[in-house]
C-alpha positions as CSV (number, residue, x, y, z in Angstrom):
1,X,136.3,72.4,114.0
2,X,134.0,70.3,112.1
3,X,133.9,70.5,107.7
4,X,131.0,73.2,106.9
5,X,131.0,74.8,110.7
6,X,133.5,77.7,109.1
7,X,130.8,79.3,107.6
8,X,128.8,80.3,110.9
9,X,132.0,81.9,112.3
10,X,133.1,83.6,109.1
11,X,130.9,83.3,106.3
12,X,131.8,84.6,102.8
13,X,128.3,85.0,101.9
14,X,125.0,86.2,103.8
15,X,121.5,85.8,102.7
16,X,118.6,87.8,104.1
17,X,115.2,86.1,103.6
18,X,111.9,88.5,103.7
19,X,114.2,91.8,103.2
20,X,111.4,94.3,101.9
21,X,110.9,98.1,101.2
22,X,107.8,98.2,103.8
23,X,110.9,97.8,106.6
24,X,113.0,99.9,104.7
25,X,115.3,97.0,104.1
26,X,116.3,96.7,107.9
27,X,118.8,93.6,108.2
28,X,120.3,94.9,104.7
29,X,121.1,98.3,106.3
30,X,122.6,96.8,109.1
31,X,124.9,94.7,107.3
32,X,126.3,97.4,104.8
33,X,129.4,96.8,106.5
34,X,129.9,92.7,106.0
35,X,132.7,92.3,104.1
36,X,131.3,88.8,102.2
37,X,128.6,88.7,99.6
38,X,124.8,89.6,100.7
39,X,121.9,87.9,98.8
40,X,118.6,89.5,99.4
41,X,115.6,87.1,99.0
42,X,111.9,88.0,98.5
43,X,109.2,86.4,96.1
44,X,107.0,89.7,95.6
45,X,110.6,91.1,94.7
46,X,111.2,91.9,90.4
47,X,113.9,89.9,89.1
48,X,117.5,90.5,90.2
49,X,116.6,94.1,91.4
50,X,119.2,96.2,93.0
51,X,117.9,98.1,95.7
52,X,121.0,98.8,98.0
53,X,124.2,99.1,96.4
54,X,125.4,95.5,95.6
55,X,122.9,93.5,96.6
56,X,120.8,92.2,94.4
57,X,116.9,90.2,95.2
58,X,116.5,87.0,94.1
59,X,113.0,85.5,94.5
60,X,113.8,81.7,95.8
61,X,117.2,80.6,97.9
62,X,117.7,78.3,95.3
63,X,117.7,81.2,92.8
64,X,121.4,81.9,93.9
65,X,124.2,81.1,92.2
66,X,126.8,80.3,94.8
67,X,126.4,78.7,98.0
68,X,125.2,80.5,101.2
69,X,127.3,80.5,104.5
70,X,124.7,82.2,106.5
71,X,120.5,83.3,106.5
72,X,118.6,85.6,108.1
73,X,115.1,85.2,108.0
74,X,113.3,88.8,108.5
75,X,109.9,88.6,109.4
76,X,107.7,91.4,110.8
């Protein structure tokens, strides 16, 4: 495999982009049982806000402090 291609097979972390309460946090619910790190990323979000247990909202991508194997963008 090709350097950086690991992460789409097994990616340590996962960030969803557009999680929100008005979808009760759909793609977070569904991931619940990833085993890496889940970033949740929303602008109209306060600060580093914990809504499901361990994952915290960040407003910007770039707002994370680690790198990010993986994205989802949710979008209604």
């Amino acid at each position: 495999m090709g350097e950086g291609i690991e992460g789409i097979f097994d990616p340590e972390s996962l960030a969803v982009i557009g999680a929100s309460k008005s979808r009760d946090y759909y793609f977070l619910r569904c991931h619940e049982n990833f085993k890496g790190r889940i970033y949740a990323v929303n602008q109209n979000v306060e600060g580093k806000q914990e809504v499901i247990k361990g994952v915290k909202f960040y407003k910007s991508l770039l707002d994370i402090p680690e790198r990010i194997d993986y994205a989802i963008i949710e979008v209604p």
